[in-house]
C-alpha positions as CSV (number, residue, x, y, z in Angstrom):
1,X,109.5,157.8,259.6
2,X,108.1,154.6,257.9
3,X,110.8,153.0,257.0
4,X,112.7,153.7,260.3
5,X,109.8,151.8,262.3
6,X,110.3,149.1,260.0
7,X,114.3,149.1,259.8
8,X,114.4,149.2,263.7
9,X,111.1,146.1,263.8
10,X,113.4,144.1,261.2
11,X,116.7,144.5,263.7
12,X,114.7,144.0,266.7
13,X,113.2,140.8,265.0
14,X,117.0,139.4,264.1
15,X,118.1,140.4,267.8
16,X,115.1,138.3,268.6
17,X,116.5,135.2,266.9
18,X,120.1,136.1,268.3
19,X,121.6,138.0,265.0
20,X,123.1,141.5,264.9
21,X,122.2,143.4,261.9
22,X,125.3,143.5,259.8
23,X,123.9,143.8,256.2
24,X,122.3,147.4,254.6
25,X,118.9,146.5,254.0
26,X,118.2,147.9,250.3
27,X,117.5,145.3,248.3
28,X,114.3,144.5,246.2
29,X,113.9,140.3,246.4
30,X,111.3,139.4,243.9
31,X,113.9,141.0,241.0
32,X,116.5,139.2,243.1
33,X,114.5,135.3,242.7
34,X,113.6,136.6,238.9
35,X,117.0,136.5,237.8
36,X,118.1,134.0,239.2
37,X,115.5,131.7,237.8
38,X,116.3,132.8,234.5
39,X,113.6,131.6,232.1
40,X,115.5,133.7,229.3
41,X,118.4,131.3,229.8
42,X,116.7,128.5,231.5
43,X,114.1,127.8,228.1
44,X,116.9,127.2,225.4
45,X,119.5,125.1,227.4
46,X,117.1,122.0,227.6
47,X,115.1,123.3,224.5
48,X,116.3,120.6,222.5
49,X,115.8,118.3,225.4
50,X,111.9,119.3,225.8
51,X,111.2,118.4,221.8
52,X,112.7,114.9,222.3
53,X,111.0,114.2,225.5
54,X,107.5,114.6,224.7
55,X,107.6,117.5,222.6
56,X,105.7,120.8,221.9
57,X,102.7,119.4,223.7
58,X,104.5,118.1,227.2
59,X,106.9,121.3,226.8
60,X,103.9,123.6,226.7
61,X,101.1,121.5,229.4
62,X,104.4,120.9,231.4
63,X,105.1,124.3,232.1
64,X,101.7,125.0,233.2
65,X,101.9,121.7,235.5
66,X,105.1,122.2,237.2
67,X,104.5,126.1,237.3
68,X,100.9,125.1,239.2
69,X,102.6,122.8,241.5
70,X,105.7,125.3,242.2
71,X,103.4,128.0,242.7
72,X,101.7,126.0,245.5
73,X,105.6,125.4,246.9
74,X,106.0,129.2,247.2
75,X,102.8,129.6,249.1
76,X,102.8,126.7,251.5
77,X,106.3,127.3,252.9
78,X,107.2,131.2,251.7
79,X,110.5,130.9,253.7
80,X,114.3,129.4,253.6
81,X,114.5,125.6,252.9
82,X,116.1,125.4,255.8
83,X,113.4,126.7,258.0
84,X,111.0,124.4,256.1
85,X,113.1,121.6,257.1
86,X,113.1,122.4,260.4
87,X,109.3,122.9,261.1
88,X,108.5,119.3,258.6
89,X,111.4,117.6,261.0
90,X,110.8,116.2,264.8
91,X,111.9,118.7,266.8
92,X,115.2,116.3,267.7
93,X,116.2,116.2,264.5
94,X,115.4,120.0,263.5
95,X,119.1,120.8,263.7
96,X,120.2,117.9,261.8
97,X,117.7,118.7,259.4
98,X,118.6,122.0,258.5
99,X,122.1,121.7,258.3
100,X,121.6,118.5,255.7
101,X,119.1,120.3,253.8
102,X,121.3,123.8,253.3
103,X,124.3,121.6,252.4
104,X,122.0,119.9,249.6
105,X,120.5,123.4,248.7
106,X,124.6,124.8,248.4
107,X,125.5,121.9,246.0
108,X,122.2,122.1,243.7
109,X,123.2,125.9,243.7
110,X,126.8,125.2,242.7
111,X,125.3,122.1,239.7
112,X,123.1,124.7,238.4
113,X,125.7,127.5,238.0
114,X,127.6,124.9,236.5
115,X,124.2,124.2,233.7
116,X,124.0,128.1,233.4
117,X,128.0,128.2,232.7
118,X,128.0,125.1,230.2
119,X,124.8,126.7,228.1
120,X,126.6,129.9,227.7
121,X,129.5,128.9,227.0
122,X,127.9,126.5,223.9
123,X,125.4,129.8,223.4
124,X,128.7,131.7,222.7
125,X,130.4,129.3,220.7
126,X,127.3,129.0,218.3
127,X,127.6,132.8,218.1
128,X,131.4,133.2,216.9
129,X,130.2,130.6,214.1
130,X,127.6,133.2,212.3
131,X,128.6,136.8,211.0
132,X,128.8,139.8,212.5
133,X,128.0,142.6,210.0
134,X,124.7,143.2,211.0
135,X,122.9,146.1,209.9
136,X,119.5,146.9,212.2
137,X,116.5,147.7,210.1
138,X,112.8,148.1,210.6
139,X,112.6,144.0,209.2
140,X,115.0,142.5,211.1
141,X,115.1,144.4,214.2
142,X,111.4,143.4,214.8
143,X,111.5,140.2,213.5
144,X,108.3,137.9,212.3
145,X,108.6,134.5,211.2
146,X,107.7,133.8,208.1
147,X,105.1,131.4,209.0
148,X,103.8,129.8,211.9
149,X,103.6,126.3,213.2
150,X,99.0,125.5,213.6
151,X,97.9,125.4,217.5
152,X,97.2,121.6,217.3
153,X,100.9,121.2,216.4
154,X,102.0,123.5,219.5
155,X,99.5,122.2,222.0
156,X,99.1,118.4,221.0
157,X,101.8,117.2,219.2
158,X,104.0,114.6,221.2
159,X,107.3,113.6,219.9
160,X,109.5,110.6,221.2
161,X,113.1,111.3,220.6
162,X,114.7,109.2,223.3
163,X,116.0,106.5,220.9
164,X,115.8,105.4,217.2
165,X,111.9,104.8,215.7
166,X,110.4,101.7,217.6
167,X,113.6,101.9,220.4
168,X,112.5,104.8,222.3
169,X,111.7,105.3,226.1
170,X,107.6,105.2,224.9
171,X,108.3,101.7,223.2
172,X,110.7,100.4,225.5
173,X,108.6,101.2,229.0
174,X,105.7,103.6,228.5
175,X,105.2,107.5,227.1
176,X,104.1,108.2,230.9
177,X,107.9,108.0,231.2
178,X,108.9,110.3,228.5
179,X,106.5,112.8,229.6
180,X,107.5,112.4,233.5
181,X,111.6,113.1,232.6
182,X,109.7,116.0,230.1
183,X,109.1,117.8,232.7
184,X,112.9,118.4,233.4
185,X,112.5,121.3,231.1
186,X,110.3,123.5,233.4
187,X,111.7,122.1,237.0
188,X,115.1,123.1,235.9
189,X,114.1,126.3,235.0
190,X,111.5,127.0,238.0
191,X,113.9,127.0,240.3
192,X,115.6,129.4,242.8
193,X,113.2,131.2,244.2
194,X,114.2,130.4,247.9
195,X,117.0,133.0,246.8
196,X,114.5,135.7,248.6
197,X,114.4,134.0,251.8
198,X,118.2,133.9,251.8
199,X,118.8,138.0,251.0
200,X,115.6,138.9,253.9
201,X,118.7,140.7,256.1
202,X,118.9,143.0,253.2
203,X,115.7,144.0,252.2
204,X,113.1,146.3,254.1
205,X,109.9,144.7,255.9
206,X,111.6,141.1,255.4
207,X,108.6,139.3,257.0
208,X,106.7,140.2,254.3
209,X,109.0,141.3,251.9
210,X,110.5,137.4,251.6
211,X,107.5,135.8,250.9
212,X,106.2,138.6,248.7
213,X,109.6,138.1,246.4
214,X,109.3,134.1,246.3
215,X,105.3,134.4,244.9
216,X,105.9,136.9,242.9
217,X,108.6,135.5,241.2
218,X,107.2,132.3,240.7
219,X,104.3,134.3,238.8
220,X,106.1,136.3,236.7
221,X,108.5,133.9,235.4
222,X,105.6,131.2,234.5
223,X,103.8,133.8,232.7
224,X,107.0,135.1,230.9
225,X,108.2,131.7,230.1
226,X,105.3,130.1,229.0
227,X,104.8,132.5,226.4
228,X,108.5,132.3,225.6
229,X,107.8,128.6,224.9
230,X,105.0,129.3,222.5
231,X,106.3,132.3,220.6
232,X,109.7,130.1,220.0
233,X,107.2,126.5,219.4
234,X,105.2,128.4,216.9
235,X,108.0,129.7,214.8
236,X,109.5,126.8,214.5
237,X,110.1,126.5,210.3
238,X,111.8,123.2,209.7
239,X,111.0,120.5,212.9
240,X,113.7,118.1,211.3
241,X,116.3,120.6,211.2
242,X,115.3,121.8,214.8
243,X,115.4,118.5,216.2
244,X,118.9,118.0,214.4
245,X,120.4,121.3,214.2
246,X,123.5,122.0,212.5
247,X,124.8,124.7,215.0
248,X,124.2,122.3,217.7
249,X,121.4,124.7,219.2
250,X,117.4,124.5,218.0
251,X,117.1,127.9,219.3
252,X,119.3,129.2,217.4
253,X,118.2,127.1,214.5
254,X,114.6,128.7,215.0
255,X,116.8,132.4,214.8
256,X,118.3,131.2,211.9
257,X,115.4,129.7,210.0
258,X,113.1,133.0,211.0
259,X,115.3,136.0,211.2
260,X,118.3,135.1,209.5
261,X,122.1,135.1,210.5
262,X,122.3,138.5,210.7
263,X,119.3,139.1,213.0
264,X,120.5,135.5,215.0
265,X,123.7,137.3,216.3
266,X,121.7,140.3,218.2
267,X,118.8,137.9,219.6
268,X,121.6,135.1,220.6
């Protein structure tokens, strides 16, 4: 009887705004906003691009920033872009507003697919260059690196690979700089949440249920991915080799240098 009430105070609410209720309404948002922010794939495509712009110490105090500051996105305007575009806009320009706004939101959907697509597809290709005769085992299934980078190094060490010693961003305009474009690593990856204000036609409660996905997902993935970020900074073996890695990949470097080949081909 619940969920009736709330299916027929979800259609009456879209009749409301002019909309017929087309779409089944079964969907679950904050797993929806999750995955597509993706810290799992997110992390290692600008890994390398994190330890060269500030390194571990802007990587890890990054994350925390831009996770704080997204955090306070997804509460202040827990809807569609769109809608916040609308209500920040004179009410003239409302229309014209929106309709620029979801055309930029589309084409930064379409560039990221596109940085998802181009990391797998050099993900992959590192892959078909290591064996494939794997045999699971206690060891390498739960794998432990054989030692472990100290805390200072993780949470204070700042690197400035932007150009060759004494040519780099830090010398050449200020390390405010390097750790400003730093933070690329977490905005890339902190994004698409919105996606549960776009699927509330096909979830139950969606007043609540929209906002409830966006926060939620924001939460989960900063916790999850900051500790991604230290468990891969702290078993980092060789930082030269990581910064320069043969494969082309430092995560799969850190695999490689910790678990093996073997063991690299089931985490990759």
């Amino acid at each position: 009887m619940h969920v009736e009430n709330t299916l027929e105070k979800d259609e009456a609410e879209l009749a409301r705004m002019g909309y017929k209720q087309e779409l089944k309404r079964e969907l679950g948002l904050m797993q929806v906003s999750f995955s597509i922010i993706s810290v799992i794939t997110g992390l290692p495509s600008l890994f390398l691009y994190g330890l060269n712009t500030g390194g571990p110490a802007v990587m890890i105090w990054g994350w925390v920033v831009v996770a704080f500051f997204t955090m306070m996105v997804g509460l202040s305007m827990a809807g569609g872009p769109y809608f916040w575009a609308a209500m920040l806009s004179e009410r003239k320009n409302a229309p014209l507003a929106s309709w620029i706004t979801g055309w930029f939101n589309l084409l930064g959907q379409v560039a990221v697919t596109t940085g998802i697509s181009f990391a797998c597809a050099n993900f992959l290709s590192t892959v078909c260059t290591l064996k494939s005769d794997f045999v699971p085992t206690p060891k390498t299934t739960i794998a432990k690196a054989p030692t472990h980078q100290s805390a200072k190094f993780v949470f204070q060490t700042f690197i400035d690979g932007t150009g060759p010693a004494g040519e780099g961003w830090g010398d050449r305009a200020s390390n405010v700089y390097v750790v400003l474009v730093g933070l690329l690593l977490a905005q890339y990856t902190l994004t698409g949440f919105d996606a549960s204000a776009h699927m509330t036609e096909e979830t139950q409660n969606a007043a609540m249920a929209g906002s409830v996905g966006i926060i939620m997902s924001i939460g989960v993935s900063a916790v999850l991915g900051w500790f991604l970020l230290l468990g891969l900074l702290f078993s980092i073996q060789d930082l030269d080799k990581t910064l320069a890695p043969a494969t082309g990949q430092p995560v799969t470097q850190i695999f490689l240098d910790t678990v093996g080949e073997n063991g690299t081909i089931v985490l990759m």
